[in-house]
C-alpha positions in Angstrom: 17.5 -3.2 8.2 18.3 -3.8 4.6 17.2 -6.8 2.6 19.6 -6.5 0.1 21.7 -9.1 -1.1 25.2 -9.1 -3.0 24.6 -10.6 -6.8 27.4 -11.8 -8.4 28.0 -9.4 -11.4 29.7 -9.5 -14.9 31.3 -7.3 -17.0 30.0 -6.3 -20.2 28.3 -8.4 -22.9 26.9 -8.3 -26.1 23.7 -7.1 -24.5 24.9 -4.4 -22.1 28.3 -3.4 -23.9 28.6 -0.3 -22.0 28.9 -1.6 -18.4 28.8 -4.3 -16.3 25.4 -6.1 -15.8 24.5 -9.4 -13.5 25.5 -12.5 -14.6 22.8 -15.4 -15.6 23.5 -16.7 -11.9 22.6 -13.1 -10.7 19.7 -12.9 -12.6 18.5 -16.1 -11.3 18.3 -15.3 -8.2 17.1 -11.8 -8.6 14.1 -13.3 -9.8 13.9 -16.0 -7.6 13.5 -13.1 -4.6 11.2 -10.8 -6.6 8.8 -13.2 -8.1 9.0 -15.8 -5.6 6.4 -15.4 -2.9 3.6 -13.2 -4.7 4.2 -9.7 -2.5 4.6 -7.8 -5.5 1.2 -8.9 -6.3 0.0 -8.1 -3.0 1.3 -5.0 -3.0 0.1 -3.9 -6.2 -3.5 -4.5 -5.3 -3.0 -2.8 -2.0 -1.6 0.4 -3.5 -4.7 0.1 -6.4 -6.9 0.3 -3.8 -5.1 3.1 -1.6 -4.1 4.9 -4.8 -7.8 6.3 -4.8 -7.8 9.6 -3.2 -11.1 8.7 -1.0 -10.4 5.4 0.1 -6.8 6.6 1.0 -8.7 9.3 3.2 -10.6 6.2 4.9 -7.4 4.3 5.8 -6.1 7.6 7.2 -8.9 7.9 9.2 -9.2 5.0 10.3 -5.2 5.1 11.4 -6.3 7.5 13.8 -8.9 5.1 15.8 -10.1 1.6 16.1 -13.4 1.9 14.3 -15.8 4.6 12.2 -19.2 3.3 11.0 -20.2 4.4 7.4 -22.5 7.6 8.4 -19.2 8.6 10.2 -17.2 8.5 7.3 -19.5 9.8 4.6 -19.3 13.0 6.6 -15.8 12.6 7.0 -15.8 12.7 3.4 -18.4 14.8 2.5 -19.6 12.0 0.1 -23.2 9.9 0.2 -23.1 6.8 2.2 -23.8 4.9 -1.1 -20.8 6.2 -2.6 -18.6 5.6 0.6 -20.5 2.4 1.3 -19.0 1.2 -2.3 -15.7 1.9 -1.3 -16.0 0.3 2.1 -17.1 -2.7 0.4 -14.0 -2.7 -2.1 -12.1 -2.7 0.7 -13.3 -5.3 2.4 -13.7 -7.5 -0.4 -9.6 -7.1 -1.0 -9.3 -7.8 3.1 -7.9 -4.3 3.6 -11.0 -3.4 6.0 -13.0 -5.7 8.1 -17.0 -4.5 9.0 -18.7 -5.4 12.6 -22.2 -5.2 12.3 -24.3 -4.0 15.6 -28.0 -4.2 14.8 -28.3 -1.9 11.6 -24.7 0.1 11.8 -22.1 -1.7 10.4 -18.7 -0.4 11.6 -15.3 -0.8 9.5 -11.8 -1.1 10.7 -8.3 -2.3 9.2 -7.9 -5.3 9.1 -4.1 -5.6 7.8 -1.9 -3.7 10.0 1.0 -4.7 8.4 0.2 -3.0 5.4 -1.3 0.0 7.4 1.8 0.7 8.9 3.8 0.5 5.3 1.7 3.3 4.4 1.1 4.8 7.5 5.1 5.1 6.8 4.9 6.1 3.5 2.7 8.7 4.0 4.6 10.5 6.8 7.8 10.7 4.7 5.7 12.4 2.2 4.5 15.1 4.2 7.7 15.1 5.6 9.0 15.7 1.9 6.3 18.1 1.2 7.1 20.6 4.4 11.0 21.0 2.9 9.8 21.5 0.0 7.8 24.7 1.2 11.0 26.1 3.1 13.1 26.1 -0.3 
């Protein structure tokens, strides 16, 4: 389901003399849709935090059940629980995990699904990409 939207366009100007660009009306409202509502934002502070190779590990893992307390994941990870503990806690503190303590363990899980699955997307196209790639 596409979200595009027809702009009106121009032909060229002073500014684009080689080809047709959108007119001021156009550009209006493709700014109006991008900047409008702050996702771009959201977005880009999502993907800062899943651009890290070890907290995109986490959020994969986590994908796969409902909850892994930090010991799990360090050895997931093969990392110190102080180091994965600090990435937890970036997480959390940007709402992409929510913790569930239980006496001293304290147990993460996503807490924005909607973003999970974007990714969860994302990332399956990619190996997808990456297994053609090995057949060529």
């Amino acid at each position: 389901m596409s979200t595009r939207t027809k702009l009106p366009i121009k032909q060229s100007t002073e500014v684009c003399p080689g080809g047709t660009t959108l007119s001021a009306r156009g550009f209006a409202q493709m700014k109006k849709k991008v900047q409008a509502n702050g996702e771009v934002e959201a977005l880009a502070e999502f993907l800062t935090i899943a651009g890290n190779p070890q907290r995109l590990r986490i959020l994969l893992y986590l994908s796969e059940v409902e909850e892994l307390c930090v010991c799990d994941v360090a050895e997931l990870l093969d990392m110190g629980i102080t180091a994965v503990s600090a990435h937890l806690n970036k997480m959390k503190l940007q709402g992409v995990l929510k913790a569930r303590r239980d006496a001293q363990m304290i147990y993460y899980s996503i807490a924005d699904s909607e973003r999970m699955k974007v990714l969860s997307h994302a990332f399956g196209d990619l190996r997808r990409a990456m297994k053609l790639g090995k057949r060529e």
